[in-house]
C-alpha positions as CSV (number, residue, x, y, z in Angstrom):
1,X,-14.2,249.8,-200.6
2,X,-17.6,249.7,-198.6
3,X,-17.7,253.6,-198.6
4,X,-17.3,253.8,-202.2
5,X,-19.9,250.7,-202.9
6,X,-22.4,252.8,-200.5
7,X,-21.7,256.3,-202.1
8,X,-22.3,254.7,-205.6
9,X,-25.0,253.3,-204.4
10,X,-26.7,256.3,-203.1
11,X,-25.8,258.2,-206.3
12,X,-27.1,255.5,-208.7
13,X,-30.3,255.8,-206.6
14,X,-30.6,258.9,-206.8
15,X,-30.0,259.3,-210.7
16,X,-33.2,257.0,-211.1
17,X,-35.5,258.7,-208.7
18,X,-34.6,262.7,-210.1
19,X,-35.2,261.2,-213.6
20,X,-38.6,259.6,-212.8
21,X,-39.8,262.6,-209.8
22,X,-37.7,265.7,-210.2
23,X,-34.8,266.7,-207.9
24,X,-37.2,268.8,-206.0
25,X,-39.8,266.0,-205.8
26,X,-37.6,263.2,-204.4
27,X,-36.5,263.2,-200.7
28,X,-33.1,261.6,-199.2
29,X,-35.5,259.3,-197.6
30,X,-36.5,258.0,-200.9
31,X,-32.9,258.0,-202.2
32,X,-31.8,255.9,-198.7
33,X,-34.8,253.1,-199.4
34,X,-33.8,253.2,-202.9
35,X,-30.2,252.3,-202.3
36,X,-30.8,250.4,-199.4
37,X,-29.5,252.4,-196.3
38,X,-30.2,254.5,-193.3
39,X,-30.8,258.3,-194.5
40,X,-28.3,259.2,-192.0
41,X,-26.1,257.5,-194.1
42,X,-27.1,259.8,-197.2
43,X,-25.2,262.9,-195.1
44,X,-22.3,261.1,-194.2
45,X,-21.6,261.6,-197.9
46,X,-23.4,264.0,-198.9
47,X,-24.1,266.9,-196.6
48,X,-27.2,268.1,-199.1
49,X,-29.2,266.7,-201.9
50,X,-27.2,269.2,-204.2
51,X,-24.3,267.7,-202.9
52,X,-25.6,264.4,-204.8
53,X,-26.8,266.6,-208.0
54,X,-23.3,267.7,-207.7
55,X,-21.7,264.4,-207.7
56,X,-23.4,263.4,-210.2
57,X,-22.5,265.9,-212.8
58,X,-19.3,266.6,-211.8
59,X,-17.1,263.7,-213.2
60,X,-18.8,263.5,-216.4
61,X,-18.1,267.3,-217.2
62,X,-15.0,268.0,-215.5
63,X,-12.7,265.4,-215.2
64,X,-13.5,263.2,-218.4
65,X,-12.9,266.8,-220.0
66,X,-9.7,267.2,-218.2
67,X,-8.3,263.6,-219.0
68,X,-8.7,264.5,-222.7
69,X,-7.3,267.7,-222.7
70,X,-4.3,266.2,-220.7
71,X,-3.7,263.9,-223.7
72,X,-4.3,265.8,-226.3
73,X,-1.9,264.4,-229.5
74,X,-1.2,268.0,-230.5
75,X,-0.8,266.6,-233.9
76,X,-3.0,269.4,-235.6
77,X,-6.0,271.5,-234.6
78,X,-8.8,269.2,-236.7
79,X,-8.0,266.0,-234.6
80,X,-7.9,268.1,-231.4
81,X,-10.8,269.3,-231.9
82,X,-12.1,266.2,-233.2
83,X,-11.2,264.2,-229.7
84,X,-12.5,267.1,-227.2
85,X,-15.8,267.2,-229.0
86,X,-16.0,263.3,-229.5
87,X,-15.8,263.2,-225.7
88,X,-17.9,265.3,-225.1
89,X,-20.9,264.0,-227.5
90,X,-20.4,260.7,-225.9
91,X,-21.0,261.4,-222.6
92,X,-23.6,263.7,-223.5
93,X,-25.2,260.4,-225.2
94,X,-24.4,258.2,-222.1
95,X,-25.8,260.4,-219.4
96,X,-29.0,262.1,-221.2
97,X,-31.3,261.1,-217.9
98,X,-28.7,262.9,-215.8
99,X,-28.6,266.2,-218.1
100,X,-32.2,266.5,-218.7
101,X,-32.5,266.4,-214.6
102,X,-29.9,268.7,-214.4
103,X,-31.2,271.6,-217.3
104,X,-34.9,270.9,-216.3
105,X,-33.8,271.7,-212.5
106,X,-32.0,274.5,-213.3
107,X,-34.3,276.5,-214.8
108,X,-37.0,276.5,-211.7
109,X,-34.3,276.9,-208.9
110,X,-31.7,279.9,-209.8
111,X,-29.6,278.9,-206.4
112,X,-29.0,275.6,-208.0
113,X,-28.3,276.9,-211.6
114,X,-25.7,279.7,-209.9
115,X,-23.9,276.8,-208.1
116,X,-24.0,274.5,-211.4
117,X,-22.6,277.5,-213.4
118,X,-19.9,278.4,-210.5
119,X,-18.7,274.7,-210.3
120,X,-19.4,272.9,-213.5
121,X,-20.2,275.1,-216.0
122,X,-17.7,277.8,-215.3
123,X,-14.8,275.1,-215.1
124,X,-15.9,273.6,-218.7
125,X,-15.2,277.0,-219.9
126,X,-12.1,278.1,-217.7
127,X,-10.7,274.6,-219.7
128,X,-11.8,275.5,-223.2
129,X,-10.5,278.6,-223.3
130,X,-7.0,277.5,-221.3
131,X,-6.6,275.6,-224.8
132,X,-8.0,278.2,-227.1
133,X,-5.8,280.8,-225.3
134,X,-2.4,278.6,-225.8
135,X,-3.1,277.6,-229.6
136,X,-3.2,281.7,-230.0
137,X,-0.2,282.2,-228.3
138,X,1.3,279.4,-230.5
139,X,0.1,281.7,-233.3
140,X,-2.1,279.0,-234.8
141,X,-5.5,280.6,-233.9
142,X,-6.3,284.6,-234.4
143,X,-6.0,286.3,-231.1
144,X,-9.3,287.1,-229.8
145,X,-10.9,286.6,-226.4
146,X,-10.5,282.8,-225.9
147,X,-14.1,283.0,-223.7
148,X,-15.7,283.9,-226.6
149,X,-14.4,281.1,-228.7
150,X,-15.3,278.9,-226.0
151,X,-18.6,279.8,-226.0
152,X,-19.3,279.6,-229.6
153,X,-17.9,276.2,-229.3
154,X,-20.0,275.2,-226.8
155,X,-23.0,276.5,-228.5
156,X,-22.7,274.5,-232.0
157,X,-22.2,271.6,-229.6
158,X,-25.5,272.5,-228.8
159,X,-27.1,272.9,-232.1
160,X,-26.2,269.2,-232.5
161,X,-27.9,268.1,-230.1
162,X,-31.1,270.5,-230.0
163,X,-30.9,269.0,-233.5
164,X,-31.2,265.5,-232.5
165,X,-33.4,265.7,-229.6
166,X,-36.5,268.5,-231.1
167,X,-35.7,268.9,-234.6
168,X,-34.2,265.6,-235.7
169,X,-33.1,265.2,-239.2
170,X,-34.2,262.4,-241.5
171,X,-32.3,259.3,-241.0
172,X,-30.0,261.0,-238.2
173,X,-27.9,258.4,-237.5
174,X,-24.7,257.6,-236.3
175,X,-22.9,258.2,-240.0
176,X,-24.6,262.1,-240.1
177,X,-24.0,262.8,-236.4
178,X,-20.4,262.3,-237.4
179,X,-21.0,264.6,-240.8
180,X,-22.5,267.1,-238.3
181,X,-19.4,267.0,-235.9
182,X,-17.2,267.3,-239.2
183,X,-19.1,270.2,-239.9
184,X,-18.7,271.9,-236.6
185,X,-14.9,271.9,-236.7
186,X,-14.3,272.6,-240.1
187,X,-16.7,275.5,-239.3
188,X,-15.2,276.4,-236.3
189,X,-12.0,276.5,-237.5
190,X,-12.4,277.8,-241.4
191,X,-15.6,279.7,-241.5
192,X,-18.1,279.1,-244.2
193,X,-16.9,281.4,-246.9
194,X,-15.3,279.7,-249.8
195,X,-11.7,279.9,-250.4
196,X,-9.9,281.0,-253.4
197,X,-8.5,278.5,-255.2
């Protein structure tokens, strides 16, 4: 129980210091006084700082997407889609600190982005598409390459919340984040042409 209270800890300490300095910026000694122990200690957990960044990302995109998946109702395509994309709006919303360290990293230190996109990001869509994949064999969606779907997905997810955070509607609150989500999988899954009657 210590080790997990310590590893915690260390991670929670390091969340607050790459928010307020920048992964690059902060030091493990900074993250040891911050959670309170030798920076020795930092390594026996952690053999790298990335190893924390890591950590830290990891359960929140992987295996909070995998837990859903797993219990997915399969009780039609809207409210699947409805619970995968729920999930993963919320815990965009609950770790924003964490993803704007992560995105702002990335894009000045291309070993870091590669490993994110090996490790994390590539999983995401390896999951995605596992699904998209087995609802075309099922002969519910149009076989195309799954990867693609995934990806288009993933980016309307991102219009929503590029949306919120630098281009935020009037009044956006929770009521038309919900229309917007509505709007993403009715999109997603029926296009925007009208239907015939």
């Amino acid at each position: 129980m210590e080790s997990r209270n310590t590893s915690d800890l260390i991670l929670h300490a390091a969340l607050a210091l790459f928010s307020e300095k920048g992964f690059s910026a902060t030091t493990t000694r900074e993250i040891a006084q911050k959670a309170g122990c030798a920076e020795g200690t930092i390594f026996r957990y952690f053999p790298t700082k990335k190893d924390i960044l890591i950590s830290l990302v990891r359960p929140h995109a992987l295996e909070e997407l995998r837990r859903v998946m797993d219990n997915l109702p399969r009780q039609g395509e809207e409210e699947n889609l409805r619970l995968i994309l729920e999930n993963r709006l919320k815990t965009i919303m609950k770790n924003k600190s964490l993803i704007k360290v992560v995105l702002t990293e990335a894009q000045y230190h291309d070993e870091l982005k590669d490993y994110l996109m090996e490790n994390i990001a590539s999983h995401v869509f390896d999951t995605l598409a596992a699904y998209l994949a087995e609802r075309m064999e099922a002969g519910v969606f149009r076989k195309a390459d799954p990867y693609i779907f995934a990806r288009i997905l993933v980016g309307m997810m991102a219009s929503l919340l590029l949306s919120e955070s630098f281009y935020p509607m009037e009044g956006f609150d929770e009521k038309k984040r919900g229309d917007y989500l509505n709007e993403i999988i009715n999109i997603f899954l029926h296009g925007v042409l009208k239907k015939e009657d």
